[in-house]
C-alpha positions in Angstrom: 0.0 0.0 0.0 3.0 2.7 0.7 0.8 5.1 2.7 1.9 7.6 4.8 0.2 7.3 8.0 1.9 9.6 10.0 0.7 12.5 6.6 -2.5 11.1 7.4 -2.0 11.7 11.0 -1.6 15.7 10.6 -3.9 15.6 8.2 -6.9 14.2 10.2 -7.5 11.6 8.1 -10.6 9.0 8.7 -8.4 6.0 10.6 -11.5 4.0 11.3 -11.9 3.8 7.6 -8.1 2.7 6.8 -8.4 0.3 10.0 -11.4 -1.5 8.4 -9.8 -1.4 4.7 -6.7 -3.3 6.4 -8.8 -5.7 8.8 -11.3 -6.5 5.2 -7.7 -7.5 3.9 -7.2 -9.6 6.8 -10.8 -11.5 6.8 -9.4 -12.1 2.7 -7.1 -14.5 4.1 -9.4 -16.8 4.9 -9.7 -18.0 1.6 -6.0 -19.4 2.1 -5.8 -23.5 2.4 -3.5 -24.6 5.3 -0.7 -25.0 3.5 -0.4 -21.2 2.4 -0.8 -20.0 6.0 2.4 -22.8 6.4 4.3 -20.7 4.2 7.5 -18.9 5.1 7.3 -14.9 5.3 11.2 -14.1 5.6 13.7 -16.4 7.6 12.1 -17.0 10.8 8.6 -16.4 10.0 5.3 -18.4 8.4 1.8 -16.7 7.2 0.9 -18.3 10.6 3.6 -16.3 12.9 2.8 -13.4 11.3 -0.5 -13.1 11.6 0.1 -14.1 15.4 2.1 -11.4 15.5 -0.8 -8.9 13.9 -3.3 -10.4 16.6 -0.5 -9.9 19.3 0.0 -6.3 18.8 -3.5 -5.2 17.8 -4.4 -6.9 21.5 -1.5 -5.2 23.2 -3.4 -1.5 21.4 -6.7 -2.8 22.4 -5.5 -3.4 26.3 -3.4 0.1 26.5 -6.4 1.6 24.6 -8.6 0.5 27.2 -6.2 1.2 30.7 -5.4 4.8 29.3 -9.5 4.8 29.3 -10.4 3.6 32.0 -7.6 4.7 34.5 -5.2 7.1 32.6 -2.2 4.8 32.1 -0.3 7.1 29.7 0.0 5.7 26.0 3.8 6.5 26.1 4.3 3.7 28.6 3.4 1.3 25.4 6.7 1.8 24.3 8.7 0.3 21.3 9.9 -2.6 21.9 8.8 -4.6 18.5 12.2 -6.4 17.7 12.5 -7.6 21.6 8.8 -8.6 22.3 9.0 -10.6 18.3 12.3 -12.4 19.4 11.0 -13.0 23.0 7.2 -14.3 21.4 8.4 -16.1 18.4 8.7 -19.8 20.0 4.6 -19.4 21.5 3.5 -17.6 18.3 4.9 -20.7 16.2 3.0 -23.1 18.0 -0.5 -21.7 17.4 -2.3 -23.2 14.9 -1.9 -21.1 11.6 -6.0 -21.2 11.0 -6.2 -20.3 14.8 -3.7 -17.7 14.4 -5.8 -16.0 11.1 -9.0 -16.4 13.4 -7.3 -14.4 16.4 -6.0 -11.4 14.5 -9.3 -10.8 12.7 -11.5 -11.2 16.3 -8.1 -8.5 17.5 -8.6 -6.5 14.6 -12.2 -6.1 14.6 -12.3 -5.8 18.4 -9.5 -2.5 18.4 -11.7 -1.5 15.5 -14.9 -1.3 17.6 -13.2 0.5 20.3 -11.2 3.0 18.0 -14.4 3.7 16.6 -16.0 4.6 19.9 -13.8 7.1 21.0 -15.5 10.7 21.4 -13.8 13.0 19.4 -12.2 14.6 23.0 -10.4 10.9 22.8 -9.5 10.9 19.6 -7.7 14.5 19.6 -5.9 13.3 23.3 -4.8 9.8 21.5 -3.6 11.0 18.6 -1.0 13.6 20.7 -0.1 10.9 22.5 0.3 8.1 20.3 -1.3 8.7 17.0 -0.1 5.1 15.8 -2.5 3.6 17.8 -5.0 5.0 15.8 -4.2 4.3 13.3 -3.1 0.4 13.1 -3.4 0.3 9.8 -0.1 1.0 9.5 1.3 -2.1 11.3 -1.4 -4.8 9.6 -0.3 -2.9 6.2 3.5 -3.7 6.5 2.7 -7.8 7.8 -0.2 -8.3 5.4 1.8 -7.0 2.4 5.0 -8.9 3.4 2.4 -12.2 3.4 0.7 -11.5 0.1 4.3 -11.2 -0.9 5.6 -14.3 0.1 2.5 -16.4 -1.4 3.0 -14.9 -4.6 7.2 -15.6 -5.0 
């Protein structure tokens, strides 16, 4: 896709509307027989880890989402830590099922969605100076689902 999110972040763009785009691109998967969600995505990596790895961090969103809600945990104390948390999770994200793993990012997805979607615009303005990325997780389901469709077609 090659979008700018962090453009579309100044420019107030309509995240619940790239969210669903990316999580309808996710529910497409489904189509997929077993052995495509097998399939490596780069060395360490199958369709399966990686879409683990979706459901991980759009849960992780969802759960800081809902603490800086309902008690005010600041959205900066989700920091970074991608490459650690991937190295750390890879061994438990390779023994999910791959069809389970597909299942669990779409019910993530569509649950971070919902919430994204239910924020008053008071929210929205006080999320997005915080930590615009986690509105707009498009961004991260982008980069993995392109890096899968990828790999299926080499």
């Amino acid at each position: 896709m090659g979008t700018d999110y962090s453009e579309l972040s100044r420019q107030r763009a309509d995240y619940n509307a790239l969210n669903r785009q990316q999580t309808e691109r996710l529910k497409s998967l489904r189509r997929l027989s077993d052995a495509d969600l097998a399939r490596p995505v780069g060395e360490h990596w199958t369709v399966g880890v990686a879409l683990a790895h979706l459901a991980y961090f759009d849960k992780r969103a969802l759960g800081a989402l809902e603490a800086w809600r309902r008690h005010g945990v600041r959205l900066e104390l989700w920091v970074d830590a991608e490459a650690a948390v991937n190295d750390i999770r890879l061994p438990i994200w390779r023994e999910v099922p791959p069809r389970a793993a597909l299942e669990d990012a779409i019910r993530a997805a569509e649950a971070l969605d919902a919430l994204l979607a239910s924020l008053t615009p008071e929210e929205v303005e006080a999320v997005r100076a915080e930590r615009w990325a986690v509105l707009f997780r498009c961004r991260h389901r982008d980069a993995h689902l392109t890096e899968i469709e990828q790999a299926l077609a080499a």
